[in-house]
mmCIF file of the N, C-alpha and C atoms, coordinates in Angstrom:
data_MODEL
# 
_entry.id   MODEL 
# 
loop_
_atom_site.group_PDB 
_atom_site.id 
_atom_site.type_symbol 
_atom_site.label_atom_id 
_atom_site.label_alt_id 
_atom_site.label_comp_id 
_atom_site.label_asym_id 
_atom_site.label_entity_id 
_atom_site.label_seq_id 
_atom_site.pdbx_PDB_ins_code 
_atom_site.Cartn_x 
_atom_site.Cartn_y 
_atom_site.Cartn_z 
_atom_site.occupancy 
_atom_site.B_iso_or_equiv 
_atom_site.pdbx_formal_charge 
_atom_site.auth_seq_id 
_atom_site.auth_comp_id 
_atom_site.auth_asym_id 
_atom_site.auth_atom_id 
_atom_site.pdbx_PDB_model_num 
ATOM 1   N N  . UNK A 1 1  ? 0.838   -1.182 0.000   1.00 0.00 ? 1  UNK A N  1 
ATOM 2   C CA . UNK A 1 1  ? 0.000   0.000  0.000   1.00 0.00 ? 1  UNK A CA 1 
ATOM 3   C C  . UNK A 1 1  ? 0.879   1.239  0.000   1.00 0.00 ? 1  UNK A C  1 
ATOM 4   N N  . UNK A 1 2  ? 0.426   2.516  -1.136  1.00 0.00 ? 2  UNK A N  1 
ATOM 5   C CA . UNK A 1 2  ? 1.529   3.332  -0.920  1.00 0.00 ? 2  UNK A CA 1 
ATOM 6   C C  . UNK A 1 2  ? 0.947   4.287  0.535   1.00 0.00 ? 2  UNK A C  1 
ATOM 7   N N  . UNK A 1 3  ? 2.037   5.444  0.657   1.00 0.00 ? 3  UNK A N  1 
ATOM 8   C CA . UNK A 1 3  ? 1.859   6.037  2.110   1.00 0.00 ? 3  UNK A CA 1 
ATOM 9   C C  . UNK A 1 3  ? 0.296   7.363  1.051   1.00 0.00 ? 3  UNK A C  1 
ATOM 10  N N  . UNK A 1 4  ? 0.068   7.676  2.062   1.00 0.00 ? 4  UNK A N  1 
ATOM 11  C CA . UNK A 1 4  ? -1.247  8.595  1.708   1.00 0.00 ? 4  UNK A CA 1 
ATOM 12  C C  . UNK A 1 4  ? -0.155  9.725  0.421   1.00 0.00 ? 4  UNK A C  1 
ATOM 13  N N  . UNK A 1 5  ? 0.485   10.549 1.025   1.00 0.00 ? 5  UNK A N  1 
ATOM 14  C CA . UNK A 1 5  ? 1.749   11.133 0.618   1.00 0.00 ? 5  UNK A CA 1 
ATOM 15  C C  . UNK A 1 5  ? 1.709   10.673 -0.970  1.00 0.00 ? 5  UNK A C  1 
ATOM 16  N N  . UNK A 1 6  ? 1.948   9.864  -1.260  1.00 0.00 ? 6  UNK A N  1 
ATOM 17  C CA . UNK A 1 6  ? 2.238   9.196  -2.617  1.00 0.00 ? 6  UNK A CA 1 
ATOM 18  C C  . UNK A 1 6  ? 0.880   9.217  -3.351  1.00 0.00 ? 6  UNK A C  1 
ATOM 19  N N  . UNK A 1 7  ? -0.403  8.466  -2.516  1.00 0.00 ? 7  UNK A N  1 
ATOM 20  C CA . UNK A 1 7  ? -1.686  8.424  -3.237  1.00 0.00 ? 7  UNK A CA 1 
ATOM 21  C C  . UNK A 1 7  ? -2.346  9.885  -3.880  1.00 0.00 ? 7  UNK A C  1 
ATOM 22  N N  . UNK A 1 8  ? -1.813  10.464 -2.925  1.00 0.00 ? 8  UNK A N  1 
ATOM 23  C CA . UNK A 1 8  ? -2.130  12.096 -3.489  1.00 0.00 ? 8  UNK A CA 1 
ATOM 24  C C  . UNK A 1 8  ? -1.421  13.018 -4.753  1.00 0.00 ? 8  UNK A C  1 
ATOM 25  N N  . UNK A 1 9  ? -0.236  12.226 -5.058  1.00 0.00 ? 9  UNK A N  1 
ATOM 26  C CA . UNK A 1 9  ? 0.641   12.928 -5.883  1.00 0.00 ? 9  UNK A CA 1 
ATOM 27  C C  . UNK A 1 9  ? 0.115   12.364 -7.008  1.00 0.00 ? 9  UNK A C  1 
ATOM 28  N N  . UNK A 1 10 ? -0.670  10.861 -6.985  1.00 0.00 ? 10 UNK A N  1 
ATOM 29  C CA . UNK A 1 10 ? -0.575  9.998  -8.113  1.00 0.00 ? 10 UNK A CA 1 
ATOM 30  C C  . UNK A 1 10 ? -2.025  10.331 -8.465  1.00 0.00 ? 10 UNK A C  1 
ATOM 31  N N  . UNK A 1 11 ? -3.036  10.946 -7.981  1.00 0.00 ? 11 UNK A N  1 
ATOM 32  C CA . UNK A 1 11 ? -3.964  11.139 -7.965  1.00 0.00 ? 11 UNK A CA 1 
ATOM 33  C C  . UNK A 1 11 ? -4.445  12.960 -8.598  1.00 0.00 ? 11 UNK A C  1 
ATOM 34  N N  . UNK A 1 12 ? -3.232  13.683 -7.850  1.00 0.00 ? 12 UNK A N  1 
ATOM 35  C CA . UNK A 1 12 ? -3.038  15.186 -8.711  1.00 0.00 ? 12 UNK A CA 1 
ATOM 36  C C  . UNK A 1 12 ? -2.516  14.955 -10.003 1.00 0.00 ? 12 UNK A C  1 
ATOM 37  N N  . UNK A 1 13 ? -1.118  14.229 -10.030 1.00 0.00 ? 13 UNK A N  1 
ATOM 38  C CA . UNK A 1 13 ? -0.635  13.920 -11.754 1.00 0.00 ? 13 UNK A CA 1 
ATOM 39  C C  . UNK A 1 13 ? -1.643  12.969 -12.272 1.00 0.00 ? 13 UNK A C  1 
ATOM 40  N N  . UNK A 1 14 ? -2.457  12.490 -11.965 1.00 0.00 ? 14 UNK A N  1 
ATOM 41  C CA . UNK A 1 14 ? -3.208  11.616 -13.283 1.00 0.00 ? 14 UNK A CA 1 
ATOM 42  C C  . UNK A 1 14 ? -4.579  12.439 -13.448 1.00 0.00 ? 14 UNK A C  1 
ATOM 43  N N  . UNK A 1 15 ? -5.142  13.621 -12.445 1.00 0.00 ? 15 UNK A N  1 
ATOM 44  C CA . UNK A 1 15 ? -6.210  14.442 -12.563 1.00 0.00 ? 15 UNK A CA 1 
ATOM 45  C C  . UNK A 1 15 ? -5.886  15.247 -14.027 1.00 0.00 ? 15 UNK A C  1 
ATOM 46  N N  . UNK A 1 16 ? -4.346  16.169 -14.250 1.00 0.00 ? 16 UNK A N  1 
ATOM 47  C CA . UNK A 1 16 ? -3.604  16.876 -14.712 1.00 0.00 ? 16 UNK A CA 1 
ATOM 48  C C  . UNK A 1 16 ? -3.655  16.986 -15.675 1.00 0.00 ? 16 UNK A C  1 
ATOM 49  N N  . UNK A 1 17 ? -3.205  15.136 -15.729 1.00 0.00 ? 17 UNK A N  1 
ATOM 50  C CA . UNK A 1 17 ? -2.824  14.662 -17.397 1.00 0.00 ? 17 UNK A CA 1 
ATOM 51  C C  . UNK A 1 17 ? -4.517  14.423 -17.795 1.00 0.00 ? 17 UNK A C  1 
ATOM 52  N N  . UNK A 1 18 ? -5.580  14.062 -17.046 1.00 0.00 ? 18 UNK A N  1 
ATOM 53  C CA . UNK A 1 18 ? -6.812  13.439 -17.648 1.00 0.00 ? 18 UNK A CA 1 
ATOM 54  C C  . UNK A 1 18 ? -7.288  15.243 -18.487 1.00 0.00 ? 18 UNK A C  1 
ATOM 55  N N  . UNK A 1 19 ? -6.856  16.409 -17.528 1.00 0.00 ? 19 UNK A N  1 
ATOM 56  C CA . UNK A 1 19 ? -7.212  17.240 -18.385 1.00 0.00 ? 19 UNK A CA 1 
ATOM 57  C C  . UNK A 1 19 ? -6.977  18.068 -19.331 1.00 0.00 ? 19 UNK A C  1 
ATOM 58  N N  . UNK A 1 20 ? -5.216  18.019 -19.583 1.00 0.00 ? 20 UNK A N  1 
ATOM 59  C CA . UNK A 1 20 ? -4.758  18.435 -20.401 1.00 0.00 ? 20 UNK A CA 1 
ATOM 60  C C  . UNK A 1 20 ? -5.200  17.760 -21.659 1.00 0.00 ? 20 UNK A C  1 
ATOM 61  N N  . UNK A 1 21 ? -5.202  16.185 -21.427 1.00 0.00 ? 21 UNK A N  1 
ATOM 62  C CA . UNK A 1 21 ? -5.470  15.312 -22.268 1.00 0.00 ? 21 UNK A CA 1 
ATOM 63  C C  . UNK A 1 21 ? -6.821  15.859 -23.651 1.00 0.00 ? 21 UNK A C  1 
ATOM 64  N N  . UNK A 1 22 ? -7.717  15.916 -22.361 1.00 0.00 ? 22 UNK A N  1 
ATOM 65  C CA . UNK A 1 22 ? -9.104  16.344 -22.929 1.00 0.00 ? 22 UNK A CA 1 
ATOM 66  C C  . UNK A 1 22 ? -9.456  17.335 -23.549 1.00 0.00 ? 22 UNK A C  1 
ATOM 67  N N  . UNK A 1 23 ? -8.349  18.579 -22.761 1.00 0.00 ? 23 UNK A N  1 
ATOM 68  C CA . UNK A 1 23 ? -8.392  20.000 -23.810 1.00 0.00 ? 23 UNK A CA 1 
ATOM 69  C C  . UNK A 1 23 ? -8.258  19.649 -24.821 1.00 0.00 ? 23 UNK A C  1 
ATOM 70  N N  . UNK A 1 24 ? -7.150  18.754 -24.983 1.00 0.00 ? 24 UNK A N  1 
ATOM 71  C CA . UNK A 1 24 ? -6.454  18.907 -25.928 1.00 0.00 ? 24 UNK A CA 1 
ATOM 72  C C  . UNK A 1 24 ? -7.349  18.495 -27.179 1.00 0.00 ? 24 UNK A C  1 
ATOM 73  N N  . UNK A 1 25 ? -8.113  17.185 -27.071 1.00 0.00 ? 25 UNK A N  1 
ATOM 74  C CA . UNK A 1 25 ? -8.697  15.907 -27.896 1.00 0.00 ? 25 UNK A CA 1 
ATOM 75  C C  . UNK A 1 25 ? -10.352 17.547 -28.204 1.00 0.00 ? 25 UNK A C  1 
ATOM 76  N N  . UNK A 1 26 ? -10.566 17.989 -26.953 1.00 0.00 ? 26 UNK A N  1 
ATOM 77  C CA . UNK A 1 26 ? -11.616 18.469 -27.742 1.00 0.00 ? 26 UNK A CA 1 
ATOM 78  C C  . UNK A 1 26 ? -11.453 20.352 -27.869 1.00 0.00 ? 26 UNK A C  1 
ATOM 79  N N  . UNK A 1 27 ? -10.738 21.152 -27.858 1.00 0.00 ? 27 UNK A N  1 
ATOM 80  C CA . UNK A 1 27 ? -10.503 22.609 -28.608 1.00 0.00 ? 27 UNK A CA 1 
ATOM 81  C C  . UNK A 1 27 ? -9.495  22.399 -29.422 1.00 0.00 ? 27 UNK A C  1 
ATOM 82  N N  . UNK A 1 28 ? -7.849  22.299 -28.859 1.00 0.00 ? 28 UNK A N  1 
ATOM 83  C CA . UNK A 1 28 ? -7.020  22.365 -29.402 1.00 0.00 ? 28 UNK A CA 1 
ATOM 84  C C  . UNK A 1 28 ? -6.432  21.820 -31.090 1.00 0.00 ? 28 UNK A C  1 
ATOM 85  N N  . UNK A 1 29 ? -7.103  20.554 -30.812 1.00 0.00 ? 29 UNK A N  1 
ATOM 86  C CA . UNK A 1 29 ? -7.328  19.101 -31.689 1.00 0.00 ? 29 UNK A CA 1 
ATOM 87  C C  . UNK A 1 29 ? -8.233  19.681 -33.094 1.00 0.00 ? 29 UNK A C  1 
ATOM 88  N N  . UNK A 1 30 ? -8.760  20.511 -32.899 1.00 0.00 ? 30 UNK A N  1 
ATOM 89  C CA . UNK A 1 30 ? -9.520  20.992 -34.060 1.00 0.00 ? 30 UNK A CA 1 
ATOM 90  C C  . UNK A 1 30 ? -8.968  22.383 -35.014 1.00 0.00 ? 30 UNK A C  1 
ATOM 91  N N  . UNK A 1 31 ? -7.993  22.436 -34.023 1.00 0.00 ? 31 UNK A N  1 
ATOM 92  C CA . UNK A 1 31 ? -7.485  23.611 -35.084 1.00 0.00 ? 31 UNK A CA 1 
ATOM 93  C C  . UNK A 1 31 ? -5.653  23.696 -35.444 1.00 0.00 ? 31 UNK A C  1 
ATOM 94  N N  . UNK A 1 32 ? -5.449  22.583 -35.042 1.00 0.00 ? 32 UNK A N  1 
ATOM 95  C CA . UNK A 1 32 ? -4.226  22.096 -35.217 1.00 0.00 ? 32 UNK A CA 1 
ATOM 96  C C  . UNK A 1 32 ? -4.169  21.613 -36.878 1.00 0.00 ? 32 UNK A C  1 
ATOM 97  N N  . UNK A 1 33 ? -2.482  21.358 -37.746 1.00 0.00 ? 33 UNK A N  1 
ATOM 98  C CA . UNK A 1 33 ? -2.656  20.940 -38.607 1.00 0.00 ? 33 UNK A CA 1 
ATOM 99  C C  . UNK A 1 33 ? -2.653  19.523 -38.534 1.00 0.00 ? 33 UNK A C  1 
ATOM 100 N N  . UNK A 1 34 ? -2.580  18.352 -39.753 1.00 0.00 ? 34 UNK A N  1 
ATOM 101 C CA . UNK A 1 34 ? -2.166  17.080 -39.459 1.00 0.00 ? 34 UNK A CA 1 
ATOM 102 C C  . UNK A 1 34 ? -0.875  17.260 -38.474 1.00 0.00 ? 34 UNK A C  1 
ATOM 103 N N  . UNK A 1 35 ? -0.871  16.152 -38.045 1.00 0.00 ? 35 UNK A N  1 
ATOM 104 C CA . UNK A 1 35 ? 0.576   16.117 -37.344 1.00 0.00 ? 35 UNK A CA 1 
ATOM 105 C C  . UNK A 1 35 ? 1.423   15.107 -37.601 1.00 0.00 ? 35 UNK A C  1 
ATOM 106 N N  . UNK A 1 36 ? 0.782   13.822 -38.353 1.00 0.00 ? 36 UNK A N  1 
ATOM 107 C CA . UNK A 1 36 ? 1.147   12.811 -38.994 1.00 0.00 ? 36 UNK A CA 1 
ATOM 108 C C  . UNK A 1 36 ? 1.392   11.354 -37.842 1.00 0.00 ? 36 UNK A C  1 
ATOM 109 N N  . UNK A 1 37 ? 0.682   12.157 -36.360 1.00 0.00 ? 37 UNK A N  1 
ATOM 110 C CA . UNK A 1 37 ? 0.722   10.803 -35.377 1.00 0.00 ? 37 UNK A CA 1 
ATOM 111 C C  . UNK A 1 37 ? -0.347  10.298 -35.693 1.00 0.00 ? 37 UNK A C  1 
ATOM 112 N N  . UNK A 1 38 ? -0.808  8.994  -35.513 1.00 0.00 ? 38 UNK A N  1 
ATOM 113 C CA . UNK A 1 38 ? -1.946  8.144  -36.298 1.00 0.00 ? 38 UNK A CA 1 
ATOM 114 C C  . UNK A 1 38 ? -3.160  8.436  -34.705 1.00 0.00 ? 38 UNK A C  1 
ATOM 115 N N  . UNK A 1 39 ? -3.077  9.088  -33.686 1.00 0.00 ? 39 UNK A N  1 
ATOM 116 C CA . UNK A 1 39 ? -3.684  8.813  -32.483 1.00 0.00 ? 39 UNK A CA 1 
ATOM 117 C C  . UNK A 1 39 ? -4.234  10.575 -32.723 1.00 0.00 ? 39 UNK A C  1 
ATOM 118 N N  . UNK A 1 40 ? -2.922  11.244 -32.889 1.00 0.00 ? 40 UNK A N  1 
ATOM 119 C CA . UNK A 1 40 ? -3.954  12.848 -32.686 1.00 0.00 ? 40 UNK A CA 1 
ATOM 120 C C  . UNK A 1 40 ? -4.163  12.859 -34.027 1.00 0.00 ? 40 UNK A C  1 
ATOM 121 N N  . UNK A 1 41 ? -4.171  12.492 -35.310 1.00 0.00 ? 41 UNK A N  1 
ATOM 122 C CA . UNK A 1 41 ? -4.802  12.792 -35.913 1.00 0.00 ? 41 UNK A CA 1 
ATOM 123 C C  . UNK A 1 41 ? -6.102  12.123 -35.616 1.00 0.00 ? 41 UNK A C  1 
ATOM 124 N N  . UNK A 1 42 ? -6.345  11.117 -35.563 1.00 0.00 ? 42 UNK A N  1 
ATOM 125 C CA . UNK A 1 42 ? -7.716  10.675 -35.186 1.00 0.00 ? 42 UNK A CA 1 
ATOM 126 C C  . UNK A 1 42 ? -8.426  11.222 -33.669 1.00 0.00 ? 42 UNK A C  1 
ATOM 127 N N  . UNK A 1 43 ? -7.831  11.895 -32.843 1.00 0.00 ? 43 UNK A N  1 
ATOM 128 C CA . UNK A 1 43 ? -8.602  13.099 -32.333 1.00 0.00 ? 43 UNK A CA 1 
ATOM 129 C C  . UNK A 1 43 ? -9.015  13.975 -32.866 1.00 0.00 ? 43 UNK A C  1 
ATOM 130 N N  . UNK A 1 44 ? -8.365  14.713 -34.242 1.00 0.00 ? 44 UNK A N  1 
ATOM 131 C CA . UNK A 1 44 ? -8.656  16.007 -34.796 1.00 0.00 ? 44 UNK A CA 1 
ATOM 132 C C  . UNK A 1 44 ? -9.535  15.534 -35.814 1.00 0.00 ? 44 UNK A C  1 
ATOM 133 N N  . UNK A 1 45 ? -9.841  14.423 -36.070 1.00 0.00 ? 45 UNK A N  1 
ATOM 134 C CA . UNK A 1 45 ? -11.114 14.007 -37.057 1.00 0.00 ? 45 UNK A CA 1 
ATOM 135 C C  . UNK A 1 45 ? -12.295 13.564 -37.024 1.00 0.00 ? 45 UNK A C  1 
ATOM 136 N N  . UNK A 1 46 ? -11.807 13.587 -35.550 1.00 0.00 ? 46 UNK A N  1 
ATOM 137 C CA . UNK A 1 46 ? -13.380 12.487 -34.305 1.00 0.00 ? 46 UNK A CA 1 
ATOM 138 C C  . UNK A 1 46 ? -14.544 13.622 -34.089 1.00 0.00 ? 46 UNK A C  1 
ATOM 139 N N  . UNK A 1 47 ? -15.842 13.489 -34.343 1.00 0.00 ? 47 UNK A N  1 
ATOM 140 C CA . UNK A 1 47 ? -16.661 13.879 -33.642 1.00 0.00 ? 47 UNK A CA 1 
ATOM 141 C C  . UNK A 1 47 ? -17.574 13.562 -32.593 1.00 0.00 ? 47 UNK A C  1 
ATOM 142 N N  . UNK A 1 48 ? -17.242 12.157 -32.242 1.00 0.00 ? 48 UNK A N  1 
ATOM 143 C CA . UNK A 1 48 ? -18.171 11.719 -31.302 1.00 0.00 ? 48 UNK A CA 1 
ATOM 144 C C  . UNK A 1 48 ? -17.404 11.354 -29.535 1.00 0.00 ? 48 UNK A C  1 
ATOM 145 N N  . UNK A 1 49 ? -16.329 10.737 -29.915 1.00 0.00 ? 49 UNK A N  1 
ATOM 146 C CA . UNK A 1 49 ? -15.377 10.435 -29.043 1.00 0.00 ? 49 UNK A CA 1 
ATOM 147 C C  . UNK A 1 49 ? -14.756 11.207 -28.304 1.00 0.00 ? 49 UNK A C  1 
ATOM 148 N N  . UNK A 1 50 ? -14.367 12.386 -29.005 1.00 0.00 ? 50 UNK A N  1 
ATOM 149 C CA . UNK A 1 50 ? -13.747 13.663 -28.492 1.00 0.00 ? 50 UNK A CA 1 
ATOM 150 C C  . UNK A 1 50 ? -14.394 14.235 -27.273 1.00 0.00 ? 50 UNK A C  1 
ATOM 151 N N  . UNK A 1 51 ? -15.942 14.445 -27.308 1.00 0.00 ? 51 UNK A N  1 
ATOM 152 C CA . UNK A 1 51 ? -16.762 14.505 -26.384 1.00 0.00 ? 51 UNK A CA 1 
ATOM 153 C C  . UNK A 1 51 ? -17.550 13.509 -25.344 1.00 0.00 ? 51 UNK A C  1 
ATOM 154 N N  . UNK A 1 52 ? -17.525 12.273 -25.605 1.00 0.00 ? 52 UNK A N  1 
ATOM 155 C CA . UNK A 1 52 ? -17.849 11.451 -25.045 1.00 0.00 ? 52 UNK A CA 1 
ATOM 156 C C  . UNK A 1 52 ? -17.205 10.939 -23.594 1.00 0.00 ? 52 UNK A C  1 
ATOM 157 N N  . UNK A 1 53 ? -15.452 11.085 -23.808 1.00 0.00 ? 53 UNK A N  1 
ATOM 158 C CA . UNK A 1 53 ? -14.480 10.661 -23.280 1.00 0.00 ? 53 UNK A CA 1 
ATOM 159 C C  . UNK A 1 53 ? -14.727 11.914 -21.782 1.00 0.00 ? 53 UNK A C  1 
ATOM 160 N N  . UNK A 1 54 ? -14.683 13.136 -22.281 1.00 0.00 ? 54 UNK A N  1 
ATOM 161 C CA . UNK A 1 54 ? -14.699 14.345 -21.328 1.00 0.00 ? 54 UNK A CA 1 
ATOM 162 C C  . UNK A 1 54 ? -16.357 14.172 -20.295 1.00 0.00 ? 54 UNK A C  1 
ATOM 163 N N  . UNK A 1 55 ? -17.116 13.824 -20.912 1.00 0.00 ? 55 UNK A N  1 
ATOM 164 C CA . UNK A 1 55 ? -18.723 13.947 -20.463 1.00 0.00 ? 55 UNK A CA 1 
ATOM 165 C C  . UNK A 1 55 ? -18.830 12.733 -19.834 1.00 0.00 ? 55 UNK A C  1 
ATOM 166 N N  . UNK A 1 56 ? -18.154 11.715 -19.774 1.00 0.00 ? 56 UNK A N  1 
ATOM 167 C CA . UNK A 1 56 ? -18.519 10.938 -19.216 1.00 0.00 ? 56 UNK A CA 1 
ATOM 168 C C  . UNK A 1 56 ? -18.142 10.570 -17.193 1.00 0.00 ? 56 UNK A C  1 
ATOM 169 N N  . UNK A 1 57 ? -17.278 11.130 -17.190 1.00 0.00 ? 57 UNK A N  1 
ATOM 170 C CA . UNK A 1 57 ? -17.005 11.148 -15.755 1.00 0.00 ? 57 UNK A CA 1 
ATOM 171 C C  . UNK A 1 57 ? -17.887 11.783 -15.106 1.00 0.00 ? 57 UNK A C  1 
ATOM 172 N N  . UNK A 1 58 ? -18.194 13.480 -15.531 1.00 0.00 ? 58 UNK A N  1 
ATOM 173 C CA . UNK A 1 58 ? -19.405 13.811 -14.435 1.00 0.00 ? 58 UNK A CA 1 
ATOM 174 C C  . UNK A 1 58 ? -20.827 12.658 -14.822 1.00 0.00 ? 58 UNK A C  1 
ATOM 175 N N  . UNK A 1 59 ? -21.157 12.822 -15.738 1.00 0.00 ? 59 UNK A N  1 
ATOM 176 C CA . UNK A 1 59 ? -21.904 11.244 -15.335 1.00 0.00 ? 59 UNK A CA 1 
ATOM 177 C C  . UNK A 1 59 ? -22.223 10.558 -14.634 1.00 0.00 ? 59 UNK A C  1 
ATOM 178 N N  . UNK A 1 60 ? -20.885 9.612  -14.610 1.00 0.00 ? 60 UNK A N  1 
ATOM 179 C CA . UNK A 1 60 ? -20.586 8.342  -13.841 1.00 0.00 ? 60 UNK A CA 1 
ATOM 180 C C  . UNK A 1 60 ? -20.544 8.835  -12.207 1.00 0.00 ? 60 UNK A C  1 
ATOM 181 N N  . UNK A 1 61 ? -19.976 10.321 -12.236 1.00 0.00 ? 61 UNK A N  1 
ATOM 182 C CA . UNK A 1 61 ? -19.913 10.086 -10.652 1.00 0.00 ? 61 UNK A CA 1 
ATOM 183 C C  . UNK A 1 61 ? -21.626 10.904 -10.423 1.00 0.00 ? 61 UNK A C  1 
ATOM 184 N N  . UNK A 1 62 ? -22.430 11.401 -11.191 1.00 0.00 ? 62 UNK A N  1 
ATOM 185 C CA . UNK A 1 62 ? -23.854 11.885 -10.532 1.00 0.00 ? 62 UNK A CA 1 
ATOM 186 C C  . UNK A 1 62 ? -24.555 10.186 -10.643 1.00 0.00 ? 62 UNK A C  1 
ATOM 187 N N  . UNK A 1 63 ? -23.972 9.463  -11.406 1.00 0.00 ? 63 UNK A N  1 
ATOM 188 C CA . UNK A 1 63 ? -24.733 7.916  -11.692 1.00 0.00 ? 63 UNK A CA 1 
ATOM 189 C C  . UNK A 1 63 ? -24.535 7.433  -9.802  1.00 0.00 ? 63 UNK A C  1 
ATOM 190 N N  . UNK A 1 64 ? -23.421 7.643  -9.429  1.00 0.00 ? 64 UNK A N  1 
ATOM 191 C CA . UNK A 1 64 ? -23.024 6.626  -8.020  1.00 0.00 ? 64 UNK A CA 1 
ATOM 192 C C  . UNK A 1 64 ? -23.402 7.484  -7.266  1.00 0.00 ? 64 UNK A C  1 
ATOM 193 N N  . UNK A 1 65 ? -23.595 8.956  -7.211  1.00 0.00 ? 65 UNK A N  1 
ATOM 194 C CA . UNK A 1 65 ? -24.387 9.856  -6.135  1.00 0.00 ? 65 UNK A CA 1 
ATOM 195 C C  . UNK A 1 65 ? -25.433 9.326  -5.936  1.00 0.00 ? 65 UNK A C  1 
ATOM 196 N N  . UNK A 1 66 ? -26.248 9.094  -6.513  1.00 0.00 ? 66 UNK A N  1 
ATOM 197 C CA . UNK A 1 66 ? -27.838 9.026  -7.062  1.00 0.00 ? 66 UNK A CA 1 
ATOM 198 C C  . UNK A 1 66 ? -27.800 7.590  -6.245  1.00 0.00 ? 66 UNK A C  1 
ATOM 199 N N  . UNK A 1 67 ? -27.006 6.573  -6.593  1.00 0.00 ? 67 UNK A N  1 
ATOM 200 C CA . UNK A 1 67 ? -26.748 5.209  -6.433  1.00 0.00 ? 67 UNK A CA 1 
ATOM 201 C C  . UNK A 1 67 ? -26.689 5.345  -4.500  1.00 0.00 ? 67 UNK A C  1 
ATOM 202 N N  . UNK A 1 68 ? -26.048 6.103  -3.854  1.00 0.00 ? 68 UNK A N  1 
ATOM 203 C CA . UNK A 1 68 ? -25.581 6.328  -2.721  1.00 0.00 ? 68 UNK A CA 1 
ATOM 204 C C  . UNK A 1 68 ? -26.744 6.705  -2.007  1.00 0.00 ? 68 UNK A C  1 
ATOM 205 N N  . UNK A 1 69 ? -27.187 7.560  -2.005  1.00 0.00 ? 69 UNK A N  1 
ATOM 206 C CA . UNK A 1 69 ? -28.402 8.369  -1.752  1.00 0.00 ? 69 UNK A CA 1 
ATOM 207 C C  . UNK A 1 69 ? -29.792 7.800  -2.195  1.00 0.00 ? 69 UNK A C  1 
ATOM 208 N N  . UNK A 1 70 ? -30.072 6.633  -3.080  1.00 0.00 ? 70 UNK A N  1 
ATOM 209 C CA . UNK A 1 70 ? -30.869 5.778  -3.136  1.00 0.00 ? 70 UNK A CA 1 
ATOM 210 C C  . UNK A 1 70 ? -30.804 4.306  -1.700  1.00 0.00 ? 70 UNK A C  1 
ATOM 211 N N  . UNK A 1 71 ? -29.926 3.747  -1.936  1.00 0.00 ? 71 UNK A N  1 
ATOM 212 C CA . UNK A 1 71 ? -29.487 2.643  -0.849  1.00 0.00 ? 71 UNK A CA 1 
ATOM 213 C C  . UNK A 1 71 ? -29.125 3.812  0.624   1.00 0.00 ? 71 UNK A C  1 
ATOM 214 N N  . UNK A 1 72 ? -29.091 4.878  1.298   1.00 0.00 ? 72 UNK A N  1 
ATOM 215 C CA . UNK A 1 72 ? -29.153 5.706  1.945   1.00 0.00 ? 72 UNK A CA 1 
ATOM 216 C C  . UNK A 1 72 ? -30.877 5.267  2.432   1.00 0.00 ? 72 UNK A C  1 
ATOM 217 N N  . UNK A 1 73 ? -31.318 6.085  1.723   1.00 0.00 ? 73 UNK A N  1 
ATOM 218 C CA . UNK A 1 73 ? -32.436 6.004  1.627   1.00 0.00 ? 73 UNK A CA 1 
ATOM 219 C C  . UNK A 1 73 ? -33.547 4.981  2.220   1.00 0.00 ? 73 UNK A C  1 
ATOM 220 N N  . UNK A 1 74 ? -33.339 3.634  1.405   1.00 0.00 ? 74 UNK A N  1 
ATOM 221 C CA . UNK A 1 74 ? -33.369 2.276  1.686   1.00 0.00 ? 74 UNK A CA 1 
ATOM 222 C C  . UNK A 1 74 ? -32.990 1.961  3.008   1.00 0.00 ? 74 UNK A C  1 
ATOM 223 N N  . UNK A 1 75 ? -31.964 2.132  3.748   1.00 0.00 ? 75 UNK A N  1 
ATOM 224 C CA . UNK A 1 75 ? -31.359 1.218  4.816   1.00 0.00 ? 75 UNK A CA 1 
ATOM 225 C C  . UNK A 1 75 ? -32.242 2.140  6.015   1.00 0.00 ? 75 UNK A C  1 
ATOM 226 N N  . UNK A 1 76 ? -32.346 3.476  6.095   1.00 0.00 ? 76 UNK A N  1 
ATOM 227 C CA . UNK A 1 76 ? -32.859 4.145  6.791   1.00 0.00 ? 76 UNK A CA 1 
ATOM 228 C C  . UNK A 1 76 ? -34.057 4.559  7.102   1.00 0.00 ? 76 UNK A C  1 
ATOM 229 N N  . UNK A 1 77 ? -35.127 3.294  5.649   1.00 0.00 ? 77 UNK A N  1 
ATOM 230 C CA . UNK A 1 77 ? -36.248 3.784  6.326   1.00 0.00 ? 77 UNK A CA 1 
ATOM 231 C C  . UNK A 1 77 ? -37.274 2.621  6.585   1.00 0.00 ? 77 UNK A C  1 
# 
């Protein structure tokens, strides 16, 4: 198990990269030229994915709120 110390660093650098990532795939990515990598060009040509990838986390975490606060609900009444 790492020390808390560590879980936090690994947890700020992978927040970082998830959003640079995403700028990137959905503003940047569209007004860039080819670049001739086979991965960002197929960001800069995507219309569905580009957005899908970013929209889906708030989602998933109002999906397990909802999920929490349902079984909440349940046990307490």
């Amino acid at each position: 198990m790492l020390p808390v110390k560590a879980q936090g660093w690994i947890l700020l650098i992978g927040t970082q990269t998830c959003f640079v990532w995403c700028l990137y795939g959905v503003l940047v990515s569209k007004v860039m030229p080819e670049t001739g990598q086979p991965v960002l060009d197929w960001m800069r040509r995507d219309r569905y994915y580009t957005f899908l990838a970013p929209l889906l986390l708030p989602v998933a975490i109002l999906a397990v709120y909802l999920n929490w606060v349902g079984l909440k609900l349940f046990r307490h009444n």
